[in-house]
C-alpha positions as CSV (number, residue, x, y, z in Angstrom):
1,X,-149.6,-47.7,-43.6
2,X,-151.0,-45.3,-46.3
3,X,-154.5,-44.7,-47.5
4,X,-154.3,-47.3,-50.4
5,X,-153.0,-49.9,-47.6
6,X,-156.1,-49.0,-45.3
7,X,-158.5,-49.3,-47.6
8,X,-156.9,-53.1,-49.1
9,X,-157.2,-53.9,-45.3
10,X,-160.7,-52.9,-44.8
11,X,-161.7,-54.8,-47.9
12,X,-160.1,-58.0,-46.5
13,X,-161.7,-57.6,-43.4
14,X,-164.9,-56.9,-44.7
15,X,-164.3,-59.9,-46.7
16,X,-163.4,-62.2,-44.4
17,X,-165.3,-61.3,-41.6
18,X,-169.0,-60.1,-43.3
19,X,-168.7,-61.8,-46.5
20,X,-167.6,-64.9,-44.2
21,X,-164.7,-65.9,-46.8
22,X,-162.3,-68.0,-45.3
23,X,-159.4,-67.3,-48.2
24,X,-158.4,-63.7,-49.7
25,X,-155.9,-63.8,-52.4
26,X,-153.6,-60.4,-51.2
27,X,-152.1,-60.2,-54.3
28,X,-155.1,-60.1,-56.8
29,X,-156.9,-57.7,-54.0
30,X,-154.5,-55.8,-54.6
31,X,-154.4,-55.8,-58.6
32,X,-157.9,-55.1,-58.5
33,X,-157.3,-51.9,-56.3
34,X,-154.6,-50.5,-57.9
35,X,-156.6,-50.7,-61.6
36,X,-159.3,-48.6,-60.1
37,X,-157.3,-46.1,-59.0
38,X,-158.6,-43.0,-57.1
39,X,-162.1,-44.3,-57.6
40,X,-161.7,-46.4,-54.4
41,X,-161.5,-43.4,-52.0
42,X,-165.3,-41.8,-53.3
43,X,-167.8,-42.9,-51.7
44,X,-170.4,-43.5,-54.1
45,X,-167.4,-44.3,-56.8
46,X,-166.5,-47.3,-54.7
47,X,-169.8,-48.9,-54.3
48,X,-171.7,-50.9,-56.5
49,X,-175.4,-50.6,-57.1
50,X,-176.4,-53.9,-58.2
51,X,-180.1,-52.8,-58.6
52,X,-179.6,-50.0,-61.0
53,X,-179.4,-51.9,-64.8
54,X,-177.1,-48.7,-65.7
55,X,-174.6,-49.6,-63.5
56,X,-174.4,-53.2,-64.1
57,X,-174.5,-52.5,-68.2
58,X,-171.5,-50.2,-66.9
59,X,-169.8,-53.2,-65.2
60,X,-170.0,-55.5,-67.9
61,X,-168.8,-53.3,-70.7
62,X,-165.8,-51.1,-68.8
63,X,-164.4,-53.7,-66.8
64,X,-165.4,-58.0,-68.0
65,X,-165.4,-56.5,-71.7
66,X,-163.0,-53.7,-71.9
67,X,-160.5,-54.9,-68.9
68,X,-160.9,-58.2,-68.8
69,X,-161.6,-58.9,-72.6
70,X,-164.0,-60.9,-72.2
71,X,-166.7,-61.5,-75.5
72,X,-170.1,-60.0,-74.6
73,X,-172.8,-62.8,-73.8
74,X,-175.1,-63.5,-71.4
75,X,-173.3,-65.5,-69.4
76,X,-171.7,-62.0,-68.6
77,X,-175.1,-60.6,-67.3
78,X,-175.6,-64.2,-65.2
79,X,-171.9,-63.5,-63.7
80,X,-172.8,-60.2,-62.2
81,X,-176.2,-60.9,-61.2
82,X,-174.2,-64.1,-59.5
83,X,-171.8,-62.2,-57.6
84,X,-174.3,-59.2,-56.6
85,X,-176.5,-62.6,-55.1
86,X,-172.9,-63.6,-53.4
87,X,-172.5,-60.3,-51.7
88,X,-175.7,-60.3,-50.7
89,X,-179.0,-59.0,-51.6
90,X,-179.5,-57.1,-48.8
91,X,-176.2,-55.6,-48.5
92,X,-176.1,-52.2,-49.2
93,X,-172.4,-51.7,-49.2
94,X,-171.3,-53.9,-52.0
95,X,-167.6,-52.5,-52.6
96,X,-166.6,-52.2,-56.0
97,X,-163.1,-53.8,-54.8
98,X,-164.9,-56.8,-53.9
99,X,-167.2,-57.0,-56.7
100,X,-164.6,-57.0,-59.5
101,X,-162.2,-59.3,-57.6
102,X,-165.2,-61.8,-57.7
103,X,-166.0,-61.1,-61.1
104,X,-162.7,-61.8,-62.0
105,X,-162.2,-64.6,-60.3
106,X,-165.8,-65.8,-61.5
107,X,-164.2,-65.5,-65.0
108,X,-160.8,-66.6,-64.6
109,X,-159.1,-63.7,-65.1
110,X,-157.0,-63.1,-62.1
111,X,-153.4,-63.8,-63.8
112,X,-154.1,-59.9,-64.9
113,X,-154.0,-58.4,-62.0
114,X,-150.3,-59.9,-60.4
């Protein structure tokens, strides 16, 4: 396996095992990775800071407005602050992978990433 596959892997696992899911759709996991590109191998790149309002205003504008072309409401703001509560408040490690295929899930989106 290559690095890309690795880090699809780890995601599922992490989903499945700590984010005790009991489904992963491969496909869209992996449509969600490939859009992010070399993002998902930096560190700080591929985590999500749900706390900092900077980095959720980043969220909602580059990827459910831009990406996903979604209009800009507050149900937008209500998704994200939905799937940070999903991943857990506590959780540190919240992987931008995971984060966006919930979001776009969340937002019925999914078709544009297979």
């Amino acid at each position: 396996m290559g690095k890309f596959d690795d880090v699809v892997e780890k995601m599922k696992s992490e989903m499945t095992g700590k984010l005790g899911m009991s489904r992963v759709d491969a496909a869209l996991l992996t449509g969600v990775a490939k859009s992010l590109g070399p993002s998902i191998y930096r560190k700080d790149a591929s985590l999500v800071a749900c706390s900092d309002k900077k980095e959720r205003e980043n969220i909602k504008k580059k990827f459910l407005i831009k990406k996903l072309g979604l209009a800009d409401s507050e149900k937008l703001d209500a998704g994200i602050q939905a799937v940070c509560e999903e991943m857990g408040t506590k959780n540190r490690n919240k992987h931008r992978i995971i984060f966006y295929y919930l979001l776009a899930k969340k937002f019925k989106k999914t078709a544009l990433f297979k």
